[in-house]
C-alpha positions as CSV (number, residue, x, y, z in Angstrom):
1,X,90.9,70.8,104.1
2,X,88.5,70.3,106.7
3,X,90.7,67.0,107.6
4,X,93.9,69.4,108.1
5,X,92.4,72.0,110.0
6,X,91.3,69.0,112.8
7,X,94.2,67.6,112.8
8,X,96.0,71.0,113.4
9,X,93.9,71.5,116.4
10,X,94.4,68.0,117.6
11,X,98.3,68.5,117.5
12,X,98.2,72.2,119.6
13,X,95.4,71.0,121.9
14,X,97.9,67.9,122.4
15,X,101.2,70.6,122.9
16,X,98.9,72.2,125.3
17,X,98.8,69.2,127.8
18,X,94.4,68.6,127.3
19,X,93.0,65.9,127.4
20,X,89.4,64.7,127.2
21,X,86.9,63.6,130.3
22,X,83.9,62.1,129.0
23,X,82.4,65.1,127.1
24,X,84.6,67.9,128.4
25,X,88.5,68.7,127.9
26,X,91.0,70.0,130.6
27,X,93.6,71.9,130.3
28,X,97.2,71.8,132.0
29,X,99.1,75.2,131.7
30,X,102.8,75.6,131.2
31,X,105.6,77.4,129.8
32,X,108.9,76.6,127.7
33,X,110.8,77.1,124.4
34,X,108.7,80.4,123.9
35,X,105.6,79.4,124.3
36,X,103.1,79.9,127.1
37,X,99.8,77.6,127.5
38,X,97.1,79.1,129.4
39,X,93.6,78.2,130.3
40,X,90.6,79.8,129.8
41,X,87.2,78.6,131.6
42,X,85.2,76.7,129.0
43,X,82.1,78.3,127.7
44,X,80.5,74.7,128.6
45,X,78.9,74.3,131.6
46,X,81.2,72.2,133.8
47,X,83.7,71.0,131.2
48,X,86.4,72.9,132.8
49,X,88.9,75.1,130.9
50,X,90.5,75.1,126.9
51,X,94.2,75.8,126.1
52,X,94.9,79.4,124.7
53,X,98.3,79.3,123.1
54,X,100.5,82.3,122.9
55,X,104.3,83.1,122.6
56,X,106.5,84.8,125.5
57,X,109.2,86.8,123.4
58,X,111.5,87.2,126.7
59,X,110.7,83.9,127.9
60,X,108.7,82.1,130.9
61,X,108.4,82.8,134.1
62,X,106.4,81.3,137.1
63,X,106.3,84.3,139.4
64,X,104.5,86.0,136.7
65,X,100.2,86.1,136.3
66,X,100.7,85.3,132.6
67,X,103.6,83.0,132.6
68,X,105.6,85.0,130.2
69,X,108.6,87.5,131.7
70,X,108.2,91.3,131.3
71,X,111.8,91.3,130.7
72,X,114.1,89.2,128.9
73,X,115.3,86.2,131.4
74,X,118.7,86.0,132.2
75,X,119.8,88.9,129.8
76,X,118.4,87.0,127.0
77,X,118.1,89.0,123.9
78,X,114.6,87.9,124.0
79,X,112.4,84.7,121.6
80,X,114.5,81.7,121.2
81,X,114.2,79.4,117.8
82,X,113.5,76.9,119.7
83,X,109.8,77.3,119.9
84,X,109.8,76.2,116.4
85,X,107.9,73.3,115.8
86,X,107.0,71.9,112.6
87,X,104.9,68.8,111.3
88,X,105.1,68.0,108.1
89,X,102.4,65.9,106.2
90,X,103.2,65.6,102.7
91,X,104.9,67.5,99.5
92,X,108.5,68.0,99.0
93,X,109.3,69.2,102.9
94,X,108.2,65.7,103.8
95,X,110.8,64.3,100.8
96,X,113.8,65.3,102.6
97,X,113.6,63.3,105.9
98,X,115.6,66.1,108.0
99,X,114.4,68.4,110.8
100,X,112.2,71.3,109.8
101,X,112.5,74.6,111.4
102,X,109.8,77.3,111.1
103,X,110.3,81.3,111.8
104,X,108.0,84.6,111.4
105,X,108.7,87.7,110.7
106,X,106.5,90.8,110.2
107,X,106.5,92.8,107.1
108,X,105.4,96.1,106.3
109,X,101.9,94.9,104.9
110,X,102.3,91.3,105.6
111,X,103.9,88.6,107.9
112,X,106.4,86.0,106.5
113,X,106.4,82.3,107.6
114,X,109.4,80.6,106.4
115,X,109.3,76.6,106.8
116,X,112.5,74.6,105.5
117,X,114.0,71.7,106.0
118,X,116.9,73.2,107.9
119,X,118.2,76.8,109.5
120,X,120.5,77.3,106.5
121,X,117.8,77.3,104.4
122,X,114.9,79.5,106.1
123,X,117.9,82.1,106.5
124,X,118.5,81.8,103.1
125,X,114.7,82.6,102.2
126,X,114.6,85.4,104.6
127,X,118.1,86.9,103.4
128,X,118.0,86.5,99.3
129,X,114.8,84.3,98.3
130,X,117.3,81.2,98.4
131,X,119.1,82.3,95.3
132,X,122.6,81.3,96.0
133,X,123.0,80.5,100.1
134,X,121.0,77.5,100.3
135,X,122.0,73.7,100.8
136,X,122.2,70.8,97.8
137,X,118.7,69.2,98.3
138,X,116.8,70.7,100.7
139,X,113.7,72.8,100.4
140,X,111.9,76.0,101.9
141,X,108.4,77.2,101.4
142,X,107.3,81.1,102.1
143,X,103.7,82.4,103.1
144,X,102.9,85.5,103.5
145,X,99.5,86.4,104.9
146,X,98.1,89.4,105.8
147,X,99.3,91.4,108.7
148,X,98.0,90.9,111.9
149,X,95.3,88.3,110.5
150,X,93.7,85.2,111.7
151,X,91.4,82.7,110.2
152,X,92.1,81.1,106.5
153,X,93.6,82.6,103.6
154,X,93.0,81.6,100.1
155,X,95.4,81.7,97.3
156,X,95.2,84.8,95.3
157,X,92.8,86.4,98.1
158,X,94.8,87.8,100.4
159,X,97.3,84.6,100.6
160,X,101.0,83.5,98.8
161,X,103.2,80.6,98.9
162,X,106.7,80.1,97.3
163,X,108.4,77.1,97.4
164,X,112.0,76.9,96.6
165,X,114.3,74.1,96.3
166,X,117.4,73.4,95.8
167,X,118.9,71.1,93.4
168,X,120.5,68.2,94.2
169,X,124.7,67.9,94.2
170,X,124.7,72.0,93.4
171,X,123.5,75.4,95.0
172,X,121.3,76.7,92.0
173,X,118.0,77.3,93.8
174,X,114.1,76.8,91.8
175,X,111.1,78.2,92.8
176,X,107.3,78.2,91.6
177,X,104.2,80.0,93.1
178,X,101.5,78.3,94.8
179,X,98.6,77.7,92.4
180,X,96.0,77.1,94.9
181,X,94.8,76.1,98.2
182,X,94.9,77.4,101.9
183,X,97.1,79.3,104.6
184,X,95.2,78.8,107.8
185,X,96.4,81.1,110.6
186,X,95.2,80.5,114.9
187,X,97.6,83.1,115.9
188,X,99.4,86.1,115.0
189,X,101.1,87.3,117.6
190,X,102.8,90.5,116.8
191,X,106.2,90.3,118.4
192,X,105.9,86.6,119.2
193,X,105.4,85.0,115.9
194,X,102.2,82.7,113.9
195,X,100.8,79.4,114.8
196,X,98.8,77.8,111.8
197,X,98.6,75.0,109.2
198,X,98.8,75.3,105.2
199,X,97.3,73.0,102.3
200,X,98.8,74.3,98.7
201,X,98.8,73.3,95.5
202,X,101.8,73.8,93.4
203,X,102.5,72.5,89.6
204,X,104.7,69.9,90.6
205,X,102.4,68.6,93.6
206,X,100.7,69.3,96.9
207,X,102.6,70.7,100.2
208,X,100.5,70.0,103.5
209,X,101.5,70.6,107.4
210,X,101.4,72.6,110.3
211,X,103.7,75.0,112.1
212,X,104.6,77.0,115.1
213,X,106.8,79.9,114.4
214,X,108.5,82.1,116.3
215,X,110.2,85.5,115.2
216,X,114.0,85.0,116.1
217,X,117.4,85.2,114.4
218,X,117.4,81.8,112.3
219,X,120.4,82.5,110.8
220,X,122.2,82.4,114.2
221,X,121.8,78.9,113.7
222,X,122.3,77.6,110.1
């Protein structure tokens, strides 16, 4: 776990533009696809600044202190799903060799993170639990985590995962529970969307990546 967690940190401090000199990292800010990159001074002395990641639900702009636009750009109707990122280590996602997509929404109680290998099929998780509009062969997985949480979420203690799957050459969907393992969370951004990485243990194997997911309308785009 302690493996994943690094290498989560590696891949957003890479996203961010840092980079190491000698002992200390810099930072290069920027804005696109969603998501604002800003730095902070380092609490070490000298070493520069470190990236703090956040989302910019009506997009980027450079006039503005923060980066991010108090009003939607252009007449946008604000987040775009294409600050969805998705990395994919190992489990069935990984199986299916096709772009993953990644979206947040917030629940009453608890936020929803919906990773799948396409748009079609994270709608159809957010929409019906997959039952009937997903695509022969492809795969989703839902967490839900507490609301408003960061940090690492067990299994069972605060924590869920689904993972449905569709069979191949039909539409009948299957899904089983996570049975254990991790849901570990560096931003919840209310409005915005989650940032995070997940290790899970399922009966038919292990599932294992790393996500950045914005809320948006996914199934605008399956």
């Amino acid at each position: 776990m302690r493996t994943i967690l690094i290498a989560c940190a590696l891949a957003l401090c890479s996203a961010a533009g840092c980079s190491s000199k000698g002992d200390c990292q810099a930072c290069k800010s920027e804005c696109g696809n969603g998501v604002v990159i800003t730095c902070v001074v380092s609490g070490a002395s000298g070493c520069g600044s470190q990236p703090v990641t956040q989302f910019c639900p009506n997009g980027c702009s450079p006039t503005s202190s923060s980066q991010c636009s108090a009003t939607p750009v252009d007449g946008a109707a604000g987040l775009s799903c294409a600050a969805s990122s998705v990395t994919i280590q190992k489990g069935a996602l990984a199986e299916q060799g096709t772009t993953s997509v990644a979206v947040t929404s917030f629940l009453t109680a608890q936020t929803r993170v919906v990773v799948a290998t396409s748009a079609k099929g994270a709608c159809a998780s957010t929409t019906d639990a997959g039952v009937g509009n997903g695509s022969s062969g492809e795969a989703a997985l839902t967490l839900l985590i507490p609301l408003n949480y960061s940090g690492q979420s067990s299994i069972g203690a605060g924590a869920s995962a689904t993972l449905t799957s569709w069979n191949v050459g039909t539409s009948m969907a299957e899904s089983h529970a996570a049975t254990s393992g991790t849901i570990f969370v560096s931003l919840n951004q209310p409005g915005g969307g989650t940032i995070g990485s997940y290790d899970l243990v399922f009966s038919g194997g292990e599932e294992r990546g790393a996500f950045v997911a914005p809320v948006c309308d996914i199934c605008t785009l399956k």
